[in-house]
DOTITOR-867115 format. One record per residue (C-alpha): x, y, z; chain; residue in three letters. Coordinates in Angstrom, 1 decimal. Layout:
<sites>
site X: X, Y: Y, Z: Z, chaine: A, residu: ala
...
</sites>
This chain:
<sites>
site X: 27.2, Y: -35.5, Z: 53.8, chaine: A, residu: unk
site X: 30.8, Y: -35.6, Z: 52.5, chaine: A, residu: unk
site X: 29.4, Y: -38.3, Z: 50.2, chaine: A, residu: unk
site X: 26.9, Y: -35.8, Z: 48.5, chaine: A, residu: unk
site X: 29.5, Y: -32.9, Z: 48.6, chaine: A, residu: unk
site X: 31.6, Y: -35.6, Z: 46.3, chaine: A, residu: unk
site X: 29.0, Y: -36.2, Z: 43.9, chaine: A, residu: unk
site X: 28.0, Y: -32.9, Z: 43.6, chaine: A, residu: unk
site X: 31.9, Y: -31.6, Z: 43.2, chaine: A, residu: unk
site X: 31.7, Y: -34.5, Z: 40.0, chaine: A, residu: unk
site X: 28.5, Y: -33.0, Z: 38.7, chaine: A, residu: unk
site X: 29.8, Y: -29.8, Z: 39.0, chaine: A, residu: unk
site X: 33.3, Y: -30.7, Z: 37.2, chaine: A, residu: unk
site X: 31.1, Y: -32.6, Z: 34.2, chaine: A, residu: unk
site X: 28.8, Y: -29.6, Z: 33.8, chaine: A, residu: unk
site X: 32.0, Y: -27.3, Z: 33.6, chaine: A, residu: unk
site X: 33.3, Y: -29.3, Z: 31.1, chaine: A, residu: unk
site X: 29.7, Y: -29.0, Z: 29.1, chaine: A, residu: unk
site X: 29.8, Y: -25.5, Z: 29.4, chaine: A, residu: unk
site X: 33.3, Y: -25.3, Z: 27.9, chaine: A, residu: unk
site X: 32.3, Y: -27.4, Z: 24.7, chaine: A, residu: unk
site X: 29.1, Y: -25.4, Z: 24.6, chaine: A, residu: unk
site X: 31.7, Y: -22.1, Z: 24.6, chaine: A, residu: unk
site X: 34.1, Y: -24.2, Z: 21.8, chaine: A, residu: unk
site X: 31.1, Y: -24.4, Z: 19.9, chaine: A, residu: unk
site X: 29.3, Y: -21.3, Z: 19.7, chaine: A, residu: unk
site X: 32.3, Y: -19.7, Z: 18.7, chaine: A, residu: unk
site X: 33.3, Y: -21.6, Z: 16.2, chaine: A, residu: unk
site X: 29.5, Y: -21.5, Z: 14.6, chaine: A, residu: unk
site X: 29.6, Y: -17.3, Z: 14.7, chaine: A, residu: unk
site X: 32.8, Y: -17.8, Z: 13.1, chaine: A, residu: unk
site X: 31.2, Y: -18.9, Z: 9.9, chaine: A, residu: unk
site X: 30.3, Y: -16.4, Z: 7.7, chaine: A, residu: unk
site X: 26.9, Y: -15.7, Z: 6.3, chaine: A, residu: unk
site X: 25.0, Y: -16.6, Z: 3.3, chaine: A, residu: unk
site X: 24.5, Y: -13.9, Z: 0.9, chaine: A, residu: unk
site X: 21.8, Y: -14.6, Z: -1.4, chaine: A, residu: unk
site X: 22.2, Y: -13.5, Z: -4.9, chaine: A, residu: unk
site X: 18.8, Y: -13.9, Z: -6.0, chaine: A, residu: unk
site X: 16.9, Y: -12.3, Z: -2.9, chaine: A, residu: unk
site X: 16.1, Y: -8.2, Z: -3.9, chaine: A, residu: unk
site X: 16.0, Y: -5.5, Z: -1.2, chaine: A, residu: unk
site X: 12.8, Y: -4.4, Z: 0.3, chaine: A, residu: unk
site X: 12.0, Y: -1.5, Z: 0.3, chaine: A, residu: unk
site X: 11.6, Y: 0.5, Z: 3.1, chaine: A, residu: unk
site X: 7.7, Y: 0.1, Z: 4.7, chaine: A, residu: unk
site X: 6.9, Y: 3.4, Z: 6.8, chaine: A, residu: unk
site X: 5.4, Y: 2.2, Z: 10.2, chaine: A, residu: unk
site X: 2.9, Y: 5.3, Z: 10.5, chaine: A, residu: unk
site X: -0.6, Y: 3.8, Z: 10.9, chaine: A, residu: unk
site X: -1.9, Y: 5.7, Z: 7.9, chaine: A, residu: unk
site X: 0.7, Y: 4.1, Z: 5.5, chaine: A, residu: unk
site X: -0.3, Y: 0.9, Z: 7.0, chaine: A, residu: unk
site X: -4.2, Y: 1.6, Z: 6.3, chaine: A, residu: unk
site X: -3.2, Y: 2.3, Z: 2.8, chaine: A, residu: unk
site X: -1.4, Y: -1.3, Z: 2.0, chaine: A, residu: unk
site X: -3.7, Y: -2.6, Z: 3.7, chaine: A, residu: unk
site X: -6.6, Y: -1.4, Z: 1.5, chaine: A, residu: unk
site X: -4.7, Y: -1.9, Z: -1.8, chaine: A, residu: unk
site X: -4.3, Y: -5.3, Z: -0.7, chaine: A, residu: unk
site X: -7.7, Y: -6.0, Z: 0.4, chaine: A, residu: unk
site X: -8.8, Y: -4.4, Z: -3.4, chaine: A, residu: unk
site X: -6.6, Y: -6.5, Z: -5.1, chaine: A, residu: unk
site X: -6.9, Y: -3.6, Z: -7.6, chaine: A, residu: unk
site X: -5.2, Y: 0.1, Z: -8.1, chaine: A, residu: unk
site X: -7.0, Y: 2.4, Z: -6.7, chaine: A, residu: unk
site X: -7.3, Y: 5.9, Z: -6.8, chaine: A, residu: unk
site X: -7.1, Y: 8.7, Z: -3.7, chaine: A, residu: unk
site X: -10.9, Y: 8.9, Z: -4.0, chaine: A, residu: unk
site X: -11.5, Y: 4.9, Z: -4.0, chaine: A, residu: unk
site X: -8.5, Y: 4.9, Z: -0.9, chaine: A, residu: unk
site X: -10.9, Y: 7.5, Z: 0.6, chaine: A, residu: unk
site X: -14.0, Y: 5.3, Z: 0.3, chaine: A, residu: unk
site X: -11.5, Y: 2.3, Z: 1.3, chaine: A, residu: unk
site X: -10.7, Y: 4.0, Z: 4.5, chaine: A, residu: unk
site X: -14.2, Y: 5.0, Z: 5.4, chaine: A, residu: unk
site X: -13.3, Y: 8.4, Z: 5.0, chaine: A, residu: unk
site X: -16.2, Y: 11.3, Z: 3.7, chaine: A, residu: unk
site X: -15.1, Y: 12.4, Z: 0.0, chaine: A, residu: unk
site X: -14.2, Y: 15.7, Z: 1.0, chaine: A, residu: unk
site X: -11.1, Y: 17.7, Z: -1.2, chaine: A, residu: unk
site X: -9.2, Y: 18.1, Z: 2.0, chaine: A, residu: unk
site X: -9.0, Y: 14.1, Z: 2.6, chaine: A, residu: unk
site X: -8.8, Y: 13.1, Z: -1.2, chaine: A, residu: unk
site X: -6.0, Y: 15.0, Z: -1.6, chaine: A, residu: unk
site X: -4.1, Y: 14.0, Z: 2.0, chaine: A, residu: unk
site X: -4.8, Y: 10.4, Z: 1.2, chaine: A, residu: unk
site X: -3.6, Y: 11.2, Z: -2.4, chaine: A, residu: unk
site X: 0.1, Y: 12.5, Z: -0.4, chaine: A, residu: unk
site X: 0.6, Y: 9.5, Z: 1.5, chaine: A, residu: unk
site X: 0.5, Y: 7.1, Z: -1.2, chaine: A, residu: unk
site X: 2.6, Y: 9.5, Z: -3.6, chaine: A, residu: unk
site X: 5.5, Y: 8.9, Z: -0.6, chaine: A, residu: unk
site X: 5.4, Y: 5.4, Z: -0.8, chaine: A, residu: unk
site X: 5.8, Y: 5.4, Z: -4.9, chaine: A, residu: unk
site X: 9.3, Y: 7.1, Z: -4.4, chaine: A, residu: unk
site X: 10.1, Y: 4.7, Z: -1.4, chaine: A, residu: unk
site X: 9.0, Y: 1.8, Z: -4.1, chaine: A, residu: unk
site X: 6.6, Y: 0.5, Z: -1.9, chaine: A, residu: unk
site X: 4.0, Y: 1.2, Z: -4.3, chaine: A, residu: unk
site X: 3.9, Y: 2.2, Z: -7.9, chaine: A, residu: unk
site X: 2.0, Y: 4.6, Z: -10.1, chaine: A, residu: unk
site X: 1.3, Y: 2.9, Z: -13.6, chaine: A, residu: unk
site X: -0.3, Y: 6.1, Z: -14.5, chaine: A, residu: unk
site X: -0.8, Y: 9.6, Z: -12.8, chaine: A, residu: unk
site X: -3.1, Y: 9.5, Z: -9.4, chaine: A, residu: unk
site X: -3.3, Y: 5.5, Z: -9.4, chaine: A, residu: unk
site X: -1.5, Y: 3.3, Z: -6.8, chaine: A, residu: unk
site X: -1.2, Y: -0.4, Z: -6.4, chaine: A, residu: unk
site X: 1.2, Y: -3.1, Z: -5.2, chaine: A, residu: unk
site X: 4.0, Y: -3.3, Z: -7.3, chaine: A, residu: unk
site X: 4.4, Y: -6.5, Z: -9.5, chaine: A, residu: unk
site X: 7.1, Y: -9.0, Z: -8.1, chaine: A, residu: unk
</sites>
């Protein structure tokens, strides 16, 4: 028994040790600053709402710009004023967060990177 209780009190003494190079270690590594990339732009802010998300998703699946009425038809949704001109809203929001651009009035697509 006192046999174990030695090896164990070894183990325990080499794993202590471990630990404290481990500690050495990780603060020297958060130490170092970061990166910064030059060359890498800032993305714009994607709104998580599921419509938003429908939207890019469409454009994306087109592979084209598309207007609130094709968006509409994209979406599965009857071409009714009162949805032509929600759907028309949402993308409209996501021009001014640069998430999407309008090369000319009422048409959206991906802009170019």
């Amino acid at each position: 028994m006192r046999s174990s209780i030695e090896d164990l009190t070894a183990r325990l003494g080499e794993l202590d040790a471990e630990i404290e190079n481990l500690r050495i270690t990780r603060q020297a590594l958060l130490a170092i600053p970061r990166p910064e990339s030059v060359e890498q732009t800032p993305r714009p802010d994607i709104p998580n709402h599921p419509a938003h998300q429908q939207i890019l998703a469409a454009l994306a699946d087109a592979g084209r710009p598309l207007r609130a009425r094709d968006l509409c038809e994209a979406l599965d949704l009857p071409i009714l004023p009162k949805h032509t001109e929600g759907i028309r809203s949402k993308p409209k929001r996501l021009v001014v967060r640069g998430v999407l651009a309008e090369p000319e009035p009422g048409l959206f697509t991906q802009p170019r990177t």
